[in-house]
N, C-alpha and C positions, 0 to 999 in steps of 0.2 A: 504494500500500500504506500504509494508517494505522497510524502510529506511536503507542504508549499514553505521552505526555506526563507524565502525573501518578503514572505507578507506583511506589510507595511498601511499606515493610515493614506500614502499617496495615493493608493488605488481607488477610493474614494472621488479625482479627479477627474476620472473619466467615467463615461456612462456604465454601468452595471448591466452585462449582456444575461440574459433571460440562458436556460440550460438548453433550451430549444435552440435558439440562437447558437449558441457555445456551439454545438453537438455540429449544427449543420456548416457551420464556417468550418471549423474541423474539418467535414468531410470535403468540402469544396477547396481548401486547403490542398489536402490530401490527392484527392479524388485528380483534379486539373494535371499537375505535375504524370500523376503516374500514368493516366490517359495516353497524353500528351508523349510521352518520354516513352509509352511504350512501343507508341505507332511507329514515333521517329525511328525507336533503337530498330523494329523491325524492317522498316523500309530502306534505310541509310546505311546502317551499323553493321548489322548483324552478316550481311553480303559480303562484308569486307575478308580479309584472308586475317587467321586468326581470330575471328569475334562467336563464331558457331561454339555453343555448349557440347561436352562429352556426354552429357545426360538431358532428355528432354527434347522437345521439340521445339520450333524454331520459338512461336509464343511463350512460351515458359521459359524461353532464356530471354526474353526479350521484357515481358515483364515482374521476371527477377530483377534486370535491369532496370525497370519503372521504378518500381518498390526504393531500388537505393537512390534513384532521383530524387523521389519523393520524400523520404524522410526526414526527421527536424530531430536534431541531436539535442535532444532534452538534457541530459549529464554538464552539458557546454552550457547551453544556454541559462541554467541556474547560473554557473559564474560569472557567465557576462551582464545576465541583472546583477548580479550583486553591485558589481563596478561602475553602473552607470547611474549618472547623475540624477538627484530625486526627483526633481522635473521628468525624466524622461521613464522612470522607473514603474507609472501605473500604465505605460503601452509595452515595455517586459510584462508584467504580471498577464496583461493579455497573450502575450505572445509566450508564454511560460503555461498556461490553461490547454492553449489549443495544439502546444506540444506534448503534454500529458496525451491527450488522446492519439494523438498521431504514435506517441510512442507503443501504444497499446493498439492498435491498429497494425504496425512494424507485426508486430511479434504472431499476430491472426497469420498476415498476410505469409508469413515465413512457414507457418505451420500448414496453408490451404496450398501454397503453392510446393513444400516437399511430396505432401500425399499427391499433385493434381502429375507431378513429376513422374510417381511411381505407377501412374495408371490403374490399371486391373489389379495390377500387382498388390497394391498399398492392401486391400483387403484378402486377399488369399495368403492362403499358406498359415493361417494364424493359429500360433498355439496356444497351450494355457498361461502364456507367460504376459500376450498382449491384453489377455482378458483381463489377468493380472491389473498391470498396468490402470487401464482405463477403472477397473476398483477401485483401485487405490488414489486415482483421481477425484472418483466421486467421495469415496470417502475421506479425505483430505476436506473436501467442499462443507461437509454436512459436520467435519468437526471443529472447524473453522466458526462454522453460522452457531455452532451449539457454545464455543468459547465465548462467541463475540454475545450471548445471551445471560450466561454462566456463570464467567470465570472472566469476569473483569478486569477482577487485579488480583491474579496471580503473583507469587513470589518472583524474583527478579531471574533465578536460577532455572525457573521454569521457561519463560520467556530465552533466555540462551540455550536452552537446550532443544526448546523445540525449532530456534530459525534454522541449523545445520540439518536435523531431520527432517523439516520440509523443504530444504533445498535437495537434498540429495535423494530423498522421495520421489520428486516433482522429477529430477535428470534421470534417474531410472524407469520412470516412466515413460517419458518421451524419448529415450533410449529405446526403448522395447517397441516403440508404434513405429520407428524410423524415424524418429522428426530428429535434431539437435538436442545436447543435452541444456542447452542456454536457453533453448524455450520452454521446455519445462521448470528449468529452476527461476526463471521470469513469473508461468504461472503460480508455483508454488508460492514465492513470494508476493503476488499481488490477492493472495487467500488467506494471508495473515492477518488475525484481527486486528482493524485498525488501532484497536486502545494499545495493544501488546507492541506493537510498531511505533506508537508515541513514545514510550518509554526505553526506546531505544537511544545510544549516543549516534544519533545518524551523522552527526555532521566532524566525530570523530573518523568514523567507520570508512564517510566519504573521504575526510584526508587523507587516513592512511591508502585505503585503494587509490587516490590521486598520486600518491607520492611514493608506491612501491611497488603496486599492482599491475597498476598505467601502465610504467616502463616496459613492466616485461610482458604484457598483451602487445604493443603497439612494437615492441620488438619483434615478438613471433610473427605476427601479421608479418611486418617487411620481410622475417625471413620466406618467408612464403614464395614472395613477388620471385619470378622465374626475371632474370637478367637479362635476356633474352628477348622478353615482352617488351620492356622498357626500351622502346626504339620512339622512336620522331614519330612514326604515324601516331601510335597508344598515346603519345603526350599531348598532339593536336586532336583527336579524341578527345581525349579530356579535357580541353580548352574548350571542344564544343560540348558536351556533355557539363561541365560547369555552367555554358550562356543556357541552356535550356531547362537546369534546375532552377538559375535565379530568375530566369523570367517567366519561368511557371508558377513557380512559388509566389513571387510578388505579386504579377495579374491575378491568383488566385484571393488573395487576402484581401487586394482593390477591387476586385468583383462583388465578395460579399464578406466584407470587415465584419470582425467576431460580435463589433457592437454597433450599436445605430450611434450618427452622429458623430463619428472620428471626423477628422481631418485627411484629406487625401497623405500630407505628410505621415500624420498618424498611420494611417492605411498600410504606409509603404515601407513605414520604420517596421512594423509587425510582420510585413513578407521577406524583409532584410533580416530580420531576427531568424525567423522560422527554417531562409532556406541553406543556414549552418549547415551538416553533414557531419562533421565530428565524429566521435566514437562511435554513434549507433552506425554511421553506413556502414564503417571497418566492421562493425558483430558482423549486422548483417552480410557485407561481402564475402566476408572470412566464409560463414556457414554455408551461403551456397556455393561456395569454391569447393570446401568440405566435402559436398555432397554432388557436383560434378556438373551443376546447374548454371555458370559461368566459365567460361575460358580464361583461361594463363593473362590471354592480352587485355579480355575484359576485366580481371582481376586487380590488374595493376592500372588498369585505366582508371577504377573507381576510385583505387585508392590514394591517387594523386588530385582525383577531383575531391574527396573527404579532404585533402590540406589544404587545395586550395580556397573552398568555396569557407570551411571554418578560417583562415586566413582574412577573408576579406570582409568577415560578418560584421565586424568593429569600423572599420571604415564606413562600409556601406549605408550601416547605420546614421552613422555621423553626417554619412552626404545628404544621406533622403532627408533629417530629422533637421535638419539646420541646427540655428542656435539660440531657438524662440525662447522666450521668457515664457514662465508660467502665467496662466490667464486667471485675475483674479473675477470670480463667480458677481455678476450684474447685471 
């Protein structure tokens, strides 16, 4: 369950979007980019020498490739509200809401597209072991709802005992269906009652995984990248793969802004925020390379579009957002 980090009395400054609202900006968000990014990667991309998936047909690697266009690195985007000026801080908190969803949307989409990967397949062949599984899913769910009823305030030792057990649950189960084990330990954690998750030190947890975790995921990633890939064409790739997230993302958020009443600026600093890439594309790319659903060059293409477009999220904000004074309320 994510915790809002940054919430602050600023957000009061802008209009208060309805959850209706919230939910469909999200998917308009969401939805544009990966459309958009999938058509392209099929028609353009994917024809190219080196960009065809080992697993999967031509749509399934193509939006696999949507999916990572699309996404909005929520892990990032917490730090960069944090840093930004309190004026500008309640169009973060917007853009920080509609990356929650998008993050939880990631992790559907990663699990719909491995089974849509394995075809026929994904359901044959099953033994007691997936039935397994999907048990222990539901029962994770029903003892989750019965804590969050029950067992309010558990002792503190209870609480650390059972977050390891419901992640390592959660990755043997999605282990056994064929999905990743990061998406199960995603859903596992996002089944944890919320009260048990409050009483976490989240914001210790987050530094240490910032500061010794990070390293060595973002190292393995690059070990990954085939040397080979990393030629001139994969790099202007990624330079157009970069123009086609940010301007999807942005037009998405100017089409239909999370709240009534923004500012076109407004509008545009929210699609500067959202279309980061950050850590979550790297999961996501890592996984479906993992699992055979991108190529070596597509692989390393993304992964230089995650540095860049996180690179320029700080700037771009800065340009769209000007240097308006805060408007007092008359």
């Amino acid at each position: 369950m994510w915790q809002n980090p940054t919430h602050s009395p600023e957000a009061a400054n802008l209009p208060s979007p309805t959850l209706g609202r919230l939910l469909c900006s999200a998917l308009v968000a969401l939805g544009i980019p990966f459309v958009i990014g999938t058509v392209l990667v099929k028609l353009f991309f994917l024809p190219l020498h080196g960009w065809q998936a080992p697993h999967g047909n031509g749509w399934i690697g193509a939006m696999s490739i949507g999916l990572c266009i699309s996404v909005s690195a929520l892990p990032v985007l917490i730090g960069i509200v944090r840093e930004l000026e309190p004026v500008y801080r309640p169009v973060g908190q917007l853009a920080l809401k509609l990356a929650v969803v998008d993050d939880a949307a990631l992790w559907i989409g990663l699990a719909i597209l491995q089974f849509a990967a394995r075809g026929p397949d994904a359901l044959h062949g099953w033994t007691g072991f997936e039935g397994l599984a999907v048990l222990l899913l539901i029962g994770m769910a029903f003892l989750s709802s019965w804590a969050t009823r029950n067992l309010k305030n558990p002792p503190i030792w209870v609480i650390w005992a059972a977050v390891p057990a419901y992640l390592a649950a959660g990755s043997w189960a999605s282990h056994e269906l064929g999905l990743h084990e990061l998406i199960g330990a995603y859903f596992a954690g996002a089944l944890m009652p919320p009260r048990w998750v409050r009483r976490l030190p989240v914001e210790a947890v987050g530094t240490f995984s910032l500061i010794w975790l990070a390293p060595m995921f973002f190292g393995h990633s690059g070990l990954r990248i085939d040397g080979d890939a990393l030629t001139w064409p994969s790099v202007i790739a990624s330079l157009l793969l970069v123009v086609i997230a940010i301007v999807t993302k942005i037009l998405a958020v100017w089409i239909f802004p999370p709240a009534p009443g923004l500012t076109h600026r407004q509008a545009l600093g929210i699609g500067s925020l959202l279309q980061c890439k950050g850590l979550m594309e790297i999961v996501a790319a890592t996984i479906l390379h993992a699992h055979g659903m991108i190529s070596e060059f597509t692989f390393a293409s993304l992964m230089v579009l995650a540095v860049i477009s996180t690179t320029l999220t700080g700037p771009m904000f800065r340009l769209v957002s000007g240097r308006s004074r805060p408007q007092t309320a008359g």
